[in-house]
ZADRENZA-714059 format. One record per residue (C-alpha): x, z, y; residue in three letters. Coordinates in pm, 1 decimal. Each point is the difference from the previous one (the first is absolute). Layout:
BEGIN
r c1: X; c3: Z; c2: Y; res: ALA
...
//
This chain:
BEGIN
r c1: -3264.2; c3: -3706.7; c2: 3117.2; res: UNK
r c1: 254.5; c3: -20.9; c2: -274.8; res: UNK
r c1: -123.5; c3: -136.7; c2: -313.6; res: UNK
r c1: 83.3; c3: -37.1; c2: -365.9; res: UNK
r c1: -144.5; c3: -242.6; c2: -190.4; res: UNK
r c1: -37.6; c3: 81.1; c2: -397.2; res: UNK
r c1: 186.5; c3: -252.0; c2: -254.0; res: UNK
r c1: -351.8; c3: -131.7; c2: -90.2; res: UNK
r c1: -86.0; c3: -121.2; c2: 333.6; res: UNK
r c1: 133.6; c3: -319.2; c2: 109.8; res: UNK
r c1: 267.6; c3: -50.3; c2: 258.3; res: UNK
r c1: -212.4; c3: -204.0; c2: 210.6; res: UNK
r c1: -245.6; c3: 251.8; c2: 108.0; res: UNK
r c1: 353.8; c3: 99.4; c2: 207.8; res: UNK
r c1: -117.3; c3: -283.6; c2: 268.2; res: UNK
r c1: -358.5; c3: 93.2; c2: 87.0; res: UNK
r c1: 88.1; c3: 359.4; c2: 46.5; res: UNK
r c1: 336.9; c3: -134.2; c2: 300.5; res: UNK
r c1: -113.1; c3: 318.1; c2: 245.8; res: UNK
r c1: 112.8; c3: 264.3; c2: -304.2; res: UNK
r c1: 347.1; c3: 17.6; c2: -107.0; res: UNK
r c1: -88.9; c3: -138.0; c2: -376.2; res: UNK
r c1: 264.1; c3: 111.8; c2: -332.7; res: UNK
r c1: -70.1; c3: -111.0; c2: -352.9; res: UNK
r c1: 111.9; c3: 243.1; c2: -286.8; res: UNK
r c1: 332.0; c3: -189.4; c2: -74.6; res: UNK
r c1: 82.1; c3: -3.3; c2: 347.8; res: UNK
r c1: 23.7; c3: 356.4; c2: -10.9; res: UNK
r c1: 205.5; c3: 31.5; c2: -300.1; res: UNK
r c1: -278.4; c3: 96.1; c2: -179.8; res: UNK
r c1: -89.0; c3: -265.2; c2: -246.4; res: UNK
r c1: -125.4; c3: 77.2; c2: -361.5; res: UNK
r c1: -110.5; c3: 407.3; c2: 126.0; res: UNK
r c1: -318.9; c3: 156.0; c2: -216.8; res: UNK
r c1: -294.8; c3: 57.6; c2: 276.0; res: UNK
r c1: 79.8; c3: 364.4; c2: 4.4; res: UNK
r c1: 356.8; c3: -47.3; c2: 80.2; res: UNK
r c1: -39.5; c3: -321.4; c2: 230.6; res: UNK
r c1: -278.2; c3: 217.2; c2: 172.5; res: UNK
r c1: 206.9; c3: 334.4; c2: 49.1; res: UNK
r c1: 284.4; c3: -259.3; c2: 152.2; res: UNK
r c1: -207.3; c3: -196.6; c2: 237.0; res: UNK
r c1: -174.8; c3: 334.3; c2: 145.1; res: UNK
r c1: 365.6; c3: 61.2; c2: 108.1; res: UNK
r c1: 42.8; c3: -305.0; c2: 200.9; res: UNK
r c1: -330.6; c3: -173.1; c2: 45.9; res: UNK
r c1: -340.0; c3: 133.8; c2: 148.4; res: UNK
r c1: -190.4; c3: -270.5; c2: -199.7; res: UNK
r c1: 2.2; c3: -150.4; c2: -338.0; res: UNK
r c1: -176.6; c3: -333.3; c2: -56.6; res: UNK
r c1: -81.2; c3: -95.2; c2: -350.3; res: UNK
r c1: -228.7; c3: -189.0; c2: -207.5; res: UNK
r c1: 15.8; c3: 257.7; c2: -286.4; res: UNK
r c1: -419.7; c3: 102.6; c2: -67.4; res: UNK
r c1: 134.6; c3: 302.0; c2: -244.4; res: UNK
r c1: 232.8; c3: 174.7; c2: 206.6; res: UNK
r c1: -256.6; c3: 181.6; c2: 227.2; res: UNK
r c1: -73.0; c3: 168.0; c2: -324.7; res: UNK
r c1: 314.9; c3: 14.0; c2: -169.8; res: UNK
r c1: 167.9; c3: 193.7; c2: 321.5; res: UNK
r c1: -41.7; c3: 301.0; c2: 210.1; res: UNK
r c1: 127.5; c3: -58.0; c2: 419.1; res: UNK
r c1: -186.1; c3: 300.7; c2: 150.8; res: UNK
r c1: 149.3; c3: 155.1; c2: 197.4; res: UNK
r c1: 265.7; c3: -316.7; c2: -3.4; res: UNK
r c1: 102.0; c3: -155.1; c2: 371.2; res: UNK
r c1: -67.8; c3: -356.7; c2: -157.2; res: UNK
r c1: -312.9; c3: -202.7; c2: -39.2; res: UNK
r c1: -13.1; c3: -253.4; c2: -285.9; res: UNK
r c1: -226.1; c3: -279.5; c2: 72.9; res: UNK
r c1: -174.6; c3: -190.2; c2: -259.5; res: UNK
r c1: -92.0; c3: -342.4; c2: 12.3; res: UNK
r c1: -251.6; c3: -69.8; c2: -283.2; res: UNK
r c1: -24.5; c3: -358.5; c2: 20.6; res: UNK
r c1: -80.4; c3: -183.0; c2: -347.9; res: UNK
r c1: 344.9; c3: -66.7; c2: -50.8; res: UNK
r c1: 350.8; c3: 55.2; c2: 185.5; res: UNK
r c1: 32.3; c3: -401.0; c2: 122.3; res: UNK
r c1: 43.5; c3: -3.9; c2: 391.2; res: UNK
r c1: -314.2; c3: -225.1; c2: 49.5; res: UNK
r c1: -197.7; c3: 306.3; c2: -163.6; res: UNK
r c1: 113.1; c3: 259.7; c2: 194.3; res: UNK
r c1: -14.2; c3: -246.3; c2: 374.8; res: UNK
r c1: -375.5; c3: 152.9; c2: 42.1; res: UNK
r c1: 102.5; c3: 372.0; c2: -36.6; res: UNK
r c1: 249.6; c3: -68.0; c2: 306.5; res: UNK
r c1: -230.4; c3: 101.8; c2: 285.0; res: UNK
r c1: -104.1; c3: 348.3; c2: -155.8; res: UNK
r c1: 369.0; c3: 101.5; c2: -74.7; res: UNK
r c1: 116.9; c3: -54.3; c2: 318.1; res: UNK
r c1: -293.1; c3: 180.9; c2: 120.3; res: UNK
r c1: 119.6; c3: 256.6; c2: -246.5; res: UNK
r c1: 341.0; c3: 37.9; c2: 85.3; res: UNK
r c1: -102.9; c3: 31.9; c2: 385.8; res: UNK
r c1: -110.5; c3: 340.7; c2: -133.2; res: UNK
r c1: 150.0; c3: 179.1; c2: -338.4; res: UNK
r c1: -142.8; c3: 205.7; c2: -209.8; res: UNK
r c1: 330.4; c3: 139.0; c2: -120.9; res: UNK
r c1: -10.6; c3: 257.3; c2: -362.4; res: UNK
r c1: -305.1; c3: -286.2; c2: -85.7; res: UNK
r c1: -66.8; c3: -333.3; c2: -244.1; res: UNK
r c1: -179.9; c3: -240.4; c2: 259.9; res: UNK
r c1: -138.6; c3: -296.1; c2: -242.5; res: UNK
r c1: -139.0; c3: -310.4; c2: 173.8; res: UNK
r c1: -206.3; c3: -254.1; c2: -122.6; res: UNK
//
């Protein structure tokens, strides 16, 4: 699955997702986009967002969209935080929800 991984999550979630071909934002070119732009982008390229971002899901609109945007509420957006949510994204991206905000915690 071909994944982009929002600014605000950190690089090294790249390594415990190694069966998904893995982007961050400024890998794409894409560094500094507002959600709605960076989201309109990514729906191009990328079936699934993965961001930390608790507001979005109710800043934004994807129905309809052929992207899911994953987010990992963790208490904060440090790597040892989000380790625990591993297991139920993977689970997660095994089967997309795309035009849907999937928050795990």
């Amino acid at each position: 699955m071909k994944i982009l991984l929002d600014e605000c999550v950190p690089k090294k979630l790249k390594g415990h997702l190694a069966n998904h071909e893995v982007w961050t934002v400024p890998q794409a070119g894409w560094a500094g986009k507002k959600n709605g732009v960076l989201l309109a982008l990514a729906a191009e390229r990328f079936p699934v967002l993965i961001t930390v971002d608790k507001d979005l899901p109710y800043q934004q609109n994807i129905q309809g969209w052929r992207i899911m945007v994953v987010v990992l509420a963790a208490e904060n957006n440090d790597i040892e935080s989000l380790l625990p949510l591993i297991p139920h994204l993977l689970e997660t991206l095994n089967e997309p929800r795309f035009g849907e905000f999937v928050v795990l915690q």
